[in-house]
GUVEXVO-461386 format. One line per 8 residues: number of its first residue (from 1); their letters; for each residue x, y, z of N, C-alpha, C, O. Coordinates in steps of 0.2 Angstrom, whole numbers. Layout:
N
NUM) a) X Y Z X Y Z X Y Z X Y Z; ...
***
This chain:
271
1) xxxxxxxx) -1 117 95 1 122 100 -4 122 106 -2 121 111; -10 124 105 -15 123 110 -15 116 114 -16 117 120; -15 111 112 -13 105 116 -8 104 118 -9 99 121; -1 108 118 5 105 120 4 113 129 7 113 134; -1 116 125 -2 120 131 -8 119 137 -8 121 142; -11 116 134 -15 112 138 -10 108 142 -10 109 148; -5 101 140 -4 99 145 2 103 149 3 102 155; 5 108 146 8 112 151 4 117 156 7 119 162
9) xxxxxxxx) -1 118 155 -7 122 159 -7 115 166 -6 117 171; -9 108 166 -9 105 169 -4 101 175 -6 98 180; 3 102 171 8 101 173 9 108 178 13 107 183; 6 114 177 8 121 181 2 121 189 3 125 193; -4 117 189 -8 116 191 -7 110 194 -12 109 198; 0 104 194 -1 101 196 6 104 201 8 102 207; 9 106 199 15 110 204 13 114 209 15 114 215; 8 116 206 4 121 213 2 119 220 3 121 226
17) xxxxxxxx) -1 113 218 -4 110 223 2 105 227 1 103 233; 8 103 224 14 102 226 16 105 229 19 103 235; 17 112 227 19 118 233 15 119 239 18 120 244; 10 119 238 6 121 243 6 127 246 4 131 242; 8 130 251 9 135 255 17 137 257 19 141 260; 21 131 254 27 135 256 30 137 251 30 135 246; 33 142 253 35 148 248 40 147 244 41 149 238; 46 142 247 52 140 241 50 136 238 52 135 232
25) xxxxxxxx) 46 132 240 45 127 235 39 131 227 39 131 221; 36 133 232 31 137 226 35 144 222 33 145 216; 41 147 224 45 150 220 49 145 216 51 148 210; 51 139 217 55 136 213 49 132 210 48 136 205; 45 129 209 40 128 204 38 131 199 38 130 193; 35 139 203 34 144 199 38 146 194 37 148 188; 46 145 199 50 146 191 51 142 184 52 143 178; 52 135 188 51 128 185 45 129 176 46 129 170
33) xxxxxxxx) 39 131 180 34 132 177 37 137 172 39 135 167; 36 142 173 38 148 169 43 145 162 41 144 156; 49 144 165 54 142 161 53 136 154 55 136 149; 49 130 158 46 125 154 42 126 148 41 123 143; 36 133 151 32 136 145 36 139 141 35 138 135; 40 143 142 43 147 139 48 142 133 48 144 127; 52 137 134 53 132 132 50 129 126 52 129 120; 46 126 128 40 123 122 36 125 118 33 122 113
41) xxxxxxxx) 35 133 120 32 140 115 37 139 111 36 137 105; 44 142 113 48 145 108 52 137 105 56 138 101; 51 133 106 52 126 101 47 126 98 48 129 93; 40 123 100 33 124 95 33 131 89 32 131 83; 34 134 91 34 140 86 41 139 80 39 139 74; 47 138 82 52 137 78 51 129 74 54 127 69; 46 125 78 46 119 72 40 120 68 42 121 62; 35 121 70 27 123 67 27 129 62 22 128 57
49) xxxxxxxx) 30 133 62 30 142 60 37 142 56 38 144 51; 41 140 60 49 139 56 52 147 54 54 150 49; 51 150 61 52 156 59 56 160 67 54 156 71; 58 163 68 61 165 74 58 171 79 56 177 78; 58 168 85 53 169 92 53 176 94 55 177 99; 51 182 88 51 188 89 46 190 96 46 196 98; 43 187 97 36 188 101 39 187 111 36 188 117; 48 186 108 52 182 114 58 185 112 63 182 113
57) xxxxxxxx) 58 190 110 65 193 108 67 195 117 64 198 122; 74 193 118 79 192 124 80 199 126 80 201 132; 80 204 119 81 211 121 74 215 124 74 221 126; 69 211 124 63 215 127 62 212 134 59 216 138; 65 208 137 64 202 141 65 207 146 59 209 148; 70 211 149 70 215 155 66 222 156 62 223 160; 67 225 152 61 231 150 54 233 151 52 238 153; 52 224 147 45 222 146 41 219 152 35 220 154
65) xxxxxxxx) 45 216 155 42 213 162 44 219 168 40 218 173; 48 224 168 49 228 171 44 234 172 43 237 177; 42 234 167 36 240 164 30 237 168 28 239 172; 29 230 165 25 228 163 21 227 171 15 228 172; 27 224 175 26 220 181 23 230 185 17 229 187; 25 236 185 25 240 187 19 243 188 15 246 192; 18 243 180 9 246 181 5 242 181 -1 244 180; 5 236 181 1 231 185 0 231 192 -5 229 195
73) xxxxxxxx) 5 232 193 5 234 201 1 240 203 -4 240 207; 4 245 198 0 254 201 -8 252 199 -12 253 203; -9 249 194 -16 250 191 -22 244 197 -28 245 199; -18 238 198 -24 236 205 -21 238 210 -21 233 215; -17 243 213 -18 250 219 -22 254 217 -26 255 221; -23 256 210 -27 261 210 -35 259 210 -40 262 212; -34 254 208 -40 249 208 -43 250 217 -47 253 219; -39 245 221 -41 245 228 -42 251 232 -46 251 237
81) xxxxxxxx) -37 258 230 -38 264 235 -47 266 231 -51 268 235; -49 265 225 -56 266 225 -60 263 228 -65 266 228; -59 257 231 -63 253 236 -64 255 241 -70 254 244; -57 258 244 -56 257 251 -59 264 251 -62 266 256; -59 268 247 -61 274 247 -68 274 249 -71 279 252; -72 269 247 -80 267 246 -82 265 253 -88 265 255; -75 264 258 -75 257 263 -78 252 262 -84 250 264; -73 248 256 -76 242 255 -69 238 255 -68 233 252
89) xxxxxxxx) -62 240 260 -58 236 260 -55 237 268 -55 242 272; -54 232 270 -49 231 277 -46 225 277 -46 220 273; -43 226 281 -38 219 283 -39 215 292 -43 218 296; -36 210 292 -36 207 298 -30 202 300 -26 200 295; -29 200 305 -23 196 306 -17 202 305 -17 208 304; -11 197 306 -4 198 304 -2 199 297 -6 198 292; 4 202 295 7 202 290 11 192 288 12 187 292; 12 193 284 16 186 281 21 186 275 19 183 270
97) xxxxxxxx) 28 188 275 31 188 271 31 181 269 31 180 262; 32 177 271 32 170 268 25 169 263 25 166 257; 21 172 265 14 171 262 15 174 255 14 171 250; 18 181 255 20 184 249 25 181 243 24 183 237; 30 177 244 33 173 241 31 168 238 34 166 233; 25 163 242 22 159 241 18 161 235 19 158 230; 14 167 235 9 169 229 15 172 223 13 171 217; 20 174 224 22 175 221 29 170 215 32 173 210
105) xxxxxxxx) 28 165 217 32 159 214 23 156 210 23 155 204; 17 155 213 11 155 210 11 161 204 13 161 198; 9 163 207 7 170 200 13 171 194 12 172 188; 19 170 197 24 171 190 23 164 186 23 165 180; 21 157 188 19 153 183 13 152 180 11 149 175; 11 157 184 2 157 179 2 162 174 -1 162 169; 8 168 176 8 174 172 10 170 164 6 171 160; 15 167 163 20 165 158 15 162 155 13 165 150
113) xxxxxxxx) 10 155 156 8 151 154 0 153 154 -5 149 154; -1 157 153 -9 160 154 -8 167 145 -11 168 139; -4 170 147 0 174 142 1 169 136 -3 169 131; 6 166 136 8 163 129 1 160 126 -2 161 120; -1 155 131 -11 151 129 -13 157 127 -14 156 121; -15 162 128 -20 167 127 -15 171 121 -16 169 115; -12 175 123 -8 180 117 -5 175 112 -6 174 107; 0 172 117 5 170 108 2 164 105 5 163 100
121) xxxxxxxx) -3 160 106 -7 156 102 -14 160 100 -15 162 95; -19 160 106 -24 160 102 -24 168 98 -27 169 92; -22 173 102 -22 179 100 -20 181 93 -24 183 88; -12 178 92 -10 177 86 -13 173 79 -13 175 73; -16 167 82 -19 165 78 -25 166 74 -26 165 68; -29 167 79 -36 170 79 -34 179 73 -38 180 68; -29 181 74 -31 189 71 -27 187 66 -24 191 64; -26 182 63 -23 179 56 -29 175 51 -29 173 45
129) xxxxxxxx) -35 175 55 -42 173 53 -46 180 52 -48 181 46; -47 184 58 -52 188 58 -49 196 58 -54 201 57; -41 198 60 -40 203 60 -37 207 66 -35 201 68; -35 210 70 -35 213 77 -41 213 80 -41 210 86; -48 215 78 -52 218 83 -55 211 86 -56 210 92; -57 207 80 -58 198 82 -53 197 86 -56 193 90; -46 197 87 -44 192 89 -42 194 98 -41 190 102; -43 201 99 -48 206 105 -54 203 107 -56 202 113
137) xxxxxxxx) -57 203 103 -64 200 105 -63 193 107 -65 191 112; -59 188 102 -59 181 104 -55 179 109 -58 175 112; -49 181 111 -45 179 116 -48 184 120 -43 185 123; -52 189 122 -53 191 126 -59 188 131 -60 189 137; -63 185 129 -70 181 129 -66 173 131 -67 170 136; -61 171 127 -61 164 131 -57 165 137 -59 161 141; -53 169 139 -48 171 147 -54 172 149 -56 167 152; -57 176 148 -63 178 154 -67 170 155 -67 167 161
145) xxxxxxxx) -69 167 150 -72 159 152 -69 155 157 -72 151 161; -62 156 156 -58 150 159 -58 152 167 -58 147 171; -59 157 169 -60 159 176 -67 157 176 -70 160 181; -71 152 172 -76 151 177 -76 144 180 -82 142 182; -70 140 179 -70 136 182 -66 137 189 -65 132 191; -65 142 192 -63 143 198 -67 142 206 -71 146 204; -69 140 211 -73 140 215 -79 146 218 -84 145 220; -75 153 218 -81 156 217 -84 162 213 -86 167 214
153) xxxxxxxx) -81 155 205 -83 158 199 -93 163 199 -97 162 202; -93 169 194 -99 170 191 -99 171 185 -94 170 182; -103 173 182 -103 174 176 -102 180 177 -96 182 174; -104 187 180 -102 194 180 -94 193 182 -91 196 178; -92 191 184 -85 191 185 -81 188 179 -75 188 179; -84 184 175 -80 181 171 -80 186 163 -76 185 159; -84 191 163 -85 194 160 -83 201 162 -85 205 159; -80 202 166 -77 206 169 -71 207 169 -67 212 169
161) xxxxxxxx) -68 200 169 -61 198 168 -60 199 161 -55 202 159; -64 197 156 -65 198 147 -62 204 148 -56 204 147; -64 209 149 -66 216 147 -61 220 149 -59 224 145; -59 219 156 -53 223 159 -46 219 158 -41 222 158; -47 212 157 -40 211 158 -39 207 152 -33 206 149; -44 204 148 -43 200 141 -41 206 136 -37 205 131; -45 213 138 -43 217 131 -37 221 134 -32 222 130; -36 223 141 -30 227 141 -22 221 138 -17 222 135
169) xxxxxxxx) -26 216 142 -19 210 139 -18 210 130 -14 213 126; -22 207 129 -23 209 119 -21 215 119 -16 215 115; -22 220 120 -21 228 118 -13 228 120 -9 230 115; -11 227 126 -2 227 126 1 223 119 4 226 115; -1 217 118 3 212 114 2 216 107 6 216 103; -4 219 106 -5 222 100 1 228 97 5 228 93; -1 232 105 6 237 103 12 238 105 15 243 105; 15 232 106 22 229 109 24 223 103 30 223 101
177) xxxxxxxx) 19 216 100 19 214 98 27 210 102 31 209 98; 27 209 108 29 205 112 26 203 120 25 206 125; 26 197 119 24 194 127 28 196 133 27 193 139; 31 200 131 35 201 137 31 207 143 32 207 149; 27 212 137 26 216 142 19 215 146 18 217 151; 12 209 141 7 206 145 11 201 150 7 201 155; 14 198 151 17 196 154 19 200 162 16 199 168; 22 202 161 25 208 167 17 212 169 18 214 175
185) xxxxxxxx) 13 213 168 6 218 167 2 212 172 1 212 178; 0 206 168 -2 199 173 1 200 180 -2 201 185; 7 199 179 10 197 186 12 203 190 13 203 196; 11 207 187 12 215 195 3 215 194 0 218 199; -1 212 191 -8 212 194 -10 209 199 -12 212 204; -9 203 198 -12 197 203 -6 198 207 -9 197 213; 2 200 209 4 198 217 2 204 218 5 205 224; -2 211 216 -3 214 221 -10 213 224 -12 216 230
193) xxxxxxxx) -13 210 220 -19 209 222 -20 202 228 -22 203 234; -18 198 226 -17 193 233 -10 191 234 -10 187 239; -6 192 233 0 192 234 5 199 240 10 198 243; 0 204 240 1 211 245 -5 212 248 -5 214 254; -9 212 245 -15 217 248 -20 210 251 -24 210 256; -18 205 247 -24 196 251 -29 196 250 -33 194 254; -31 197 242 -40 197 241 -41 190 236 -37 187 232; -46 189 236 -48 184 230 -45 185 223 -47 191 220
201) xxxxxxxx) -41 181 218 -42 182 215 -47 179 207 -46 173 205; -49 182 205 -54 180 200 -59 174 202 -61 170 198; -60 174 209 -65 170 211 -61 164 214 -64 159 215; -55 163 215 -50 157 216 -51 157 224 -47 161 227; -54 154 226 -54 154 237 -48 150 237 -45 149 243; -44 147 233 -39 142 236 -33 144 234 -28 140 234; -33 150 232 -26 156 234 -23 157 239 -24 161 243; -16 152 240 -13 155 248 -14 165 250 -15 170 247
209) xxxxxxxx) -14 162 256 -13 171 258 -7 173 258 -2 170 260; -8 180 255 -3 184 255 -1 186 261 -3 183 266; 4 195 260 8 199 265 2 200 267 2 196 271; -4 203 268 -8 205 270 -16 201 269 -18 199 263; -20 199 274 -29 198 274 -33 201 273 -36 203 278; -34 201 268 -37 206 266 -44 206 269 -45 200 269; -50 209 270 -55 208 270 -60 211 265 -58 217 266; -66 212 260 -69 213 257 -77 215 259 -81 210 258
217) xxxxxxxx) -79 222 260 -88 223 264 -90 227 260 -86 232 260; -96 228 256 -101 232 255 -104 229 247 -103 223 244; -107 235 245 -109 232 240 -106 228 232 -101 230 229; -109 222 230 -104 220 227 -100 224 219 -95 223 216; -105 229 220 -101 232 212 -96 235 215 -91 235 212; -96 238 220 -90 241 223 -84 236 225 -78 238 223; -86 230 229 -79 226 230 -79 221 225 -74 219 222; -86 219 222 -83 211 219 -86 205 219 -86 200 215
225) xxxxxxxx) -88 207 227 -90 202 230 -85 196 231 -79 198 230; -87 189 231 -83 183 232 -77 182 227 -72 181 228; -82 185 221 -75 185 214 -69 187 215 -64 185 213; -70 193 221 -63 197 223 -64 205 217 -69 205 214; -60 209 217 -60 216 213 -60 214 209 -65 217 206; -58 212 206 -59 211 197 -67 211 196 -69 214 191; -71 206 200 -78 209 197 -80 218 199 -85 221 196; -76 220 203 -78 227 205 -77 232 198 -72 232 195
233) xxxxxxxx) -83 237 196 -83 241 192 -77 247 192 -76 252 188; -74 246 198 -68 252 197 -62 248 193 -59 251 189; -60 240 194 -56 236 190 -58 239 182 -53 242 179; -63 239 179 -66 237 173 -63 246 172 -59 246 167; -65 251 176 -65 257 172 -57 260 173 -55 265 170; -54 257 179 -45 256 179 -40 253 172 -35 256 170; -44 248 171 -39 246 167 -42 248 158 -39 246 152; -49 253 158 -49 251 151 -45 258 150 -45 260 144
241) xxxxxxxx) -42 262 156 -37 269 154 -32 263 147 -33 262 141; -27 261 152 -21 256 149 -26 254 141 -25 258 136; -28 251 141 -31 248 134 -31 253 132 -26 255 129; -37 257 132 -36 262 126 -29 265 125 -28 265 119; -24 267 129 -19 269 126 -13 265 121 -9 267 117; -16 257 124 -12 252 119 -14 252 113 -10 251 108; -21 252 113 -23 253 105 -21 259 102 -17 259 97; -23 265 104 -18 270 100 -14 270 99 -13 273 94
249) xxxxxxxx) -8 268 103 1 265 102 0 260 97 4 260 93; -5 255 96 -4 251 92 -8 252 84 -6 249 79; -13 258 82 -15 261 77 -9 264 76 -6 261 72; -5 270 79 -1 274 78 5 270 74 7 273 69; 7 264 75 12 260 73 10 257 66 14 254 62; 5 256 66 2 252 62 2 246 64 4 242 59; 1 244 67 0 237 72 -7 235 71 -7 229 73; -11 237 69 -18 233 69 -20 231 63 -17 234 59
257) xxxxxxxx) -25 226 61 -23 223 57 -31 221 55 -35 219 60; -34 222 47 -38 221 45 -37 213 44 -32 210 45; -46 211 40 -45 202 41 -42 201 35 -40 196 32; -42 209 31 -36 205 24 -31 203 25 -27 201 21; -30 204 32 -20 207 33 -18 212 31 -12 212 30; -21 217 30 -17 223 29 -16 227 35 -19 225 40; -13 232 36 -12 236 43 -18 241 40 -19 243 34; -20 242 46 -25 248 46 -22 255 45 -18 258 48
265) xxxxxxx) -24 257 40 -20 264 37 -15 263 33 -12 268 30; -14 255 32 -8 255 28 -9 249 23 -14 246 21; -4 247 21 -1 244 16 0 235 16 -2 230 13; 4 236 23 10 230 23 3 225 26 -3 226 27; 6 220 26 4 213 27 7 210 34 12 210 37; 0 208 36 6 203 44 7 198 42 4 194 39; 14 198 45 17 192 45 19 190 54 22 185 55
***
């Protein structure tokens, strides 16, 4: 699973740079991409697992990305109006709707194929070894790593991404127990972040520009610095609201899960 997603990760990074900066082309890739993961997850699972793609149930598909996509959106607004509130955010230049379609055919391929690698393999996997709170800690720690191959990677930022966006993402999948709604969560994150508002994402300087240019000044715990908001300590204290509410939705259901496999408080066995 992991290797068939590695070459799908590279295949979605090789469409990128095909696109470039124009925006149908990068919306029809983006979709390309999206669809092709989603493809090879739910084949891999029904050959591998031999069991049927609950985790991609059709009936969450609208809902979940609807939801999902929305308070990802509200949560880096509310992220940035704390910035700007600091004066640590402006803009410059023109608007660019072309710019935003452009980010936006990006970010929905990354959302799908970032999600599935992270939640529907390793997350999945991982808490069939160690439990929930491990497989929170493990897929939340390698997301955060993987941004630090980006250009204006740090390590504070890479761990920052762990914490705000590796557990709230873990924490949706735990108490939805479908990718639909980490999914939608990703993707109203990142296009509102450089997709509307035009700041760096997780350190990536070779992010087309969004509707907006954004600009970034003052201290870096307040913007970020180079990383972009996600290293900023309002990101971190934004989004650990969401997490915590997912884990208690996901306690409440019995969704979390000892390393026997038992559910916490309960009885049943994951399957």
């Amino acid at each position: 699973m992991v290797v068939l997603f590695i070459l799908v990760t590279g295949l979605a990074a090789g469409t990128r740079s095909m696109a470039g900066d124009d925006p149908v082309l990068s919306l029809l890739f983006g979709a390309a991409t999206a669809a092709i993961a989603l493809t090879v997850y739910a084949a891999a699972v029904r050959f591998l697992e031999q069991r049927p793609v609950s985790e991609l149930d059709a009936a969450d598909t609208v809902p979940g990305l609807r939801r999902g996509t929305l308070v990802g959106l509200g949560l880096f607004v509310a992220t940035l109006a704390l910035i700007a509130l600091f004066g640590g955010y402006g803009t410059k230049g023109g608007v660019s709707v072309g710019g935003a379609f452009t980010v936006l055919g990006l970010t929905a391929g990354v959302a799908v194929v970032e999600e599935i690698l992270f939640r529907g393999i390793v997350f999945r996997f991982v808490e069939q070894l160690t439990g929930t709170w491990g497989a929170l800690a493990v897929s939340g720690v390698l997301f955060g790593a993987l941004h630090l191959v980006n250009s204006g990677a740090t390590v504070w930022g890479a761990l920052a991404i762990a914490m705000e966006a590796g557990l709230m993402l873990g924490a949706a999948y735990a108490a939805t127990r479908t990718l639909w709604l980490p999914i939608g969560l990703h993707l109203g994150w990142n296009f509102a972040l450089s997709g509307i508002f035009g700041v760096t994402v997780s350190g990536n300087e070779d992010t087309p520009t969004g509707l907006l240019r954004g600009v970034l000044s003052g201290p870096t715990a307040i913007t970020g610095g180079g990383f972009g908001p996600e290293a900023s300590i309002f990101a971190i204290l934004v989004c650990a609201v969401p997490a915590v509410m997912f884990l208690r939705s996901a306690r409440r259901q019995g969704r979390v899960y000892t390393r026997s496999g038992l559910r916490s408080g309960g009885t049943r066995t994951l399957s």
